[in-house]
N, C-alpha and C positions, 0 to 999 in steps of 0.2 A: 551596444547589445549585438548581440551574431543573428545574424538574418539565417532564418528556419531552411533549410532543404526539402521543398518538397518530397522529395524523395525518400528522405527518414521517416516523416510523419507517415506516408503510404508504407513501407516497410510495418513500421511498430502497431499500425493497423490489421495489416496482416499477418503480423504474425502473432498477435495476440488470438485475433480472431481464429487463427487453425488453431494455435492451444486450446482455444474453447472446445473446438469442435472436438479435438481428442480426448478431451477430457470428457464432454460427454457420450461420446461412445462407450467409454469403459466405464461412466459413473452406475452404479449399483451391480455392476459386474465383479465377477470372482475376481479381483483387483491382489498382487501381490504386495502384500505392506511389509517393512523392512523397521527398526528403530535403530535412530541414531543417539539416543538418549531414552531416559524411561517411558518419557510420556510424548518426546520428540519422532515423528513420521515421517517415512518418505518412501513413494508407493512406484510402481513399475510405470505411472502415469508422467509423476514429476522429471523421469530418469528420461523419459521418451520426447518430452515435451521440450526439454533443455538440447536434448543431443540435432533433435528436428531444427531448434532455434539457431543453434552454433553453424552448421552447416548452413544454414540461411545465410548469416552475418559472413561466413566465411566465402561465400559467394558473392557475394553484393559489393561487401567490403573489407576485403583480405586486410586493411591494414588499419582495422580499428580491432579494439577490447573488448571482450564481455565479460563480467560481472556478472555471476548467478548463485544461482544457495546450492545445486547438489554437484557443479563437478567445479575441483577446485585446480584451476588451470592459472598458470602466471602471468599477472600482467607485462607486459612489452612497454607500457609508459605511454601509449597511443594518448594523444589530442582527444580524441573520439571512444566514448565507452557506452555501451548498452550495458545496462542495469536491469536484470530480469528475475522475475518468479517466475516458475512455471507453472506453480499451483499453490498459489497462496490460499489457506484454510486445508490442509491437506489435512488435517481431523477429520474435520467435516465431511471432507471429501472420502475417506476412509470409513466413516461409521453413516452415512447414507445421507446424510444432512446437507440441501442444496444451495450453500453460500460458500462457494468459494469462486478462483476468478484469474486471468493470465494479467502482470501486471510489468511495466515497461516502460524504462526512460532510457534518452539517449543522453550523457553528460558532452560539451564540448570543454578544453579545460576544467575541468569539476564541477562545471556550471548546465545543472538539467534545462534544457531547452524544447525538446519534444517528451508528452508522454502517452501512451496509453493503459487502461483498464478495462477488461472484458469481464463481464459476468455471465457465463452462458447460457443459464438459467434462465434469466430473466431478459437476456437477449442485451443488454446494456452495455454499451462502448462510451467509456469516458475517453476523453481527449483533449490534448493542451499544447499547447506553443507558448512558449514565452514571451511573453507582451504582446500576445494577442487577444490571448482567452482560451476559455474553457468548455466543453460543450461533451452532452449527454444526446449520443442519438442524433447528432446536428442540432441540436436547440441549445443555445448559451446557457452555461451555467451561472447560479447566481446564491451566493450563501445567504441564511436567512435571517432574518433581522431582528431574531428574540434577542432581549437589551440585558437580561439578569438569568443568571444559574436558574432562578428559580423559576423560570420560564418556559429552561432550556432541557432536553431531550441527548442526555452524553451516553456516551459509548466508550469501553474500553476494551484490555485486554488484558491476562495474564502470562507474565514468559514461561519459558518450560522449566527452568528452576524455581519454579513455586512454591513445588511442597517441601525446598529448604528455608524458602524466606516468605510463607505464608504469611505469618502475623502483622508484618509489614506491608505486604500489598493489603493486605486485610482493611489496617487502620486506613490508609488513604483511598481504600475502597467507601469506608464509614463515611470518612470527613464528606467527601462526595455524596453520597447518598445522603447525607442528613440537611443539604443543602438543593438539590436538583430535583428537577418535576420527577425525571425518572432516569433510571441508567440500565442497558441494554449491555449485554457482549456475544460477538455474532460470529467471531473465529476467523475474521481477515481483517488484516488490519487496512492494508488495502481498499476494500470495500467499505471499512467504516470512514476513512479520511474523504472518500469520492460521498458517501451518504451527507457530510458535510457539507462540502460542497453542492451538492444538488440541495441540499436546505432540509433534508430528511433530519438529519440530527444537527446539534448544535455545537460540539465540542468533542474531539477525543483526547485520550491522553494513554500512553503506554510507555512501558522502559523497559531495555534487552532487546530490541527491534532490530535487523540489520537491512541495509539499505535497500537491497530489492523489496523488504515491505514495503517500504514508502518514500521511496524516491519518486516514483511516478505519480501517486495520490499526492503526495505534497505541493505538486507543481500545479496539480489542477485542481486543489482547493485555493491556492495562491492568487493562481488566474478568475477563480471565481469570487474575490475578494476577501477571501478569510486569511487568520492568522496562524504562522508555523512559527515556537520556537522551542527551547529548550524547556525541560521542568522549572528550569530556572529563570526563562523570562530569556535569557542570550540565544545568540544566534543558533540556526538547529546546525546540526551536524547531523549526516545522515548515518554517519560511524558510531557518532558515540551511545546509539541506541534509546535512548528518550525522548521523547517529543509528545509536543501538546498544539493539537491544531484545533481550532475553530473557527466560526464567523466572524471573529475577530472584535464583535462588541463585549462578547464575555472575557474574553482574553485575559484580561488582567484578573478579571472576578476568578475566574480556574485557578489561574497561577497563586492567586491568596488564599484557597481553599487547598489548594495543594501541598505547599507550604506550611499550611498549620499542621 
């Protein structure tokens, strides 16, 4: 396992933490919104957030990667990559609704080892090392110990090609729901994986996700003992866009509800 660099960890802290803070200066402000697709957003916040972030990395550490959702720059093949959102739930963030959040992993060989999550809103800094742990605020996180769906409190998401493949997320929206205490969707997926892990919900699942959603919530429901894999039960990829994380008792119960 690769011993953590202090120094990443304080980085992806701060600079989540300044995204917060720019985001909310401009949150319920005459905010410029742009679309990249019909119901796909991306606002003069996410553009500002990203450019602040590169110029960080590019100072600190000229000869690593970054990996973001709005500027699409080449990788170099670097050892070293940050993996970032700038404003994951940029809906929300756009129609005034206060759950979105700056999200952040560093990979070493493809392997996430540091992450962080800021929610600004509610002031919340998730945080994770690998093989260390995970930790809300400095208090360790700890996923929660409901044993059956029908227990459990899930959350999801829909992609932005939805209203071509409605009836499909529809049905396995159903199957869910006819099984679960209750299902929630909150417009980060980010936020919902780290609500895992702090024990708030029990389970997410979504498909068409690309990695700056959750590469950094992934690592720190992992470290808070819950489960990451594919729709299919294999290993997640954070490419291939699906993924189903939980506390990890239900784990298999999702994956058979899913499935049907």
């Amino acid at each position: 396992m690769i011993a953590p660099n202090p120094e990443f960890l304080s980085t992806a802290i701060e600079a989540v933490v300044r995204a917060g803070d720019m985001q909310i200066a401009k949150f319920g402000k005459n905010v410029r919104v742009q679309k990249k697709g019909s119901i796909d957003l991306v606002t003069e916040v996410d553009l500002e957030v990203e450019t602040m972030f590169r110029a960080m990395i590019a100072e600190r550490f000229p000869d690593h990667d970054v990996l973001a959702e709005e500027m699409d720059v080449a990788s170099r093949g670097a050892r070293h990559r940050w993996v970032f959102d700038p404003l994951d739930g940029t809906t929300n963030f756009a129609h005034g609704v206060p759950i979105f959040c700056a999200s952040l992993a560093l990979e070493i060989d493809g392997e996430a080892i540091v992450a962080a999550v800021y929610d600004p809103n509610r002031r919340e800094l998730f945080t994770a090392e690998k093989g260390v742990g995970s930790w809300l605020n400095g208090e360790r996180l700890q996923a929660s110990t409901n044993a059956t769906v029908l227990e459990s409190m899930l959350v999801t998401g829909f992609p932005y090609n939805v209203h071509q493949e409605a009836d499909a997320f529809l049905r396995v929206f159903g199957q869910v729901l006819k099984q679960a205490r209750a299902i929630r969707r909150l417009g980060s997926a980010a936020i919902d994986i780290c609500w895992v892990a702090a024990g708030r919900m029990d389970g997410f699942w979504e498909a068409a996700l690309k990695p700056w959603d959750t590469r950094a919530a992934a690592l720190i429901l992992e470290e808070a003992g819950g489960t990451v894999t594919s729709m299919t039960g294999g290993p997640w990829d954070p490419h291939a866009g699906d993924i189903v994380a939980t506390n990890g008792l239900i784990h298999d119960e999702v994956l058979k509800v899913l499935k049907s």
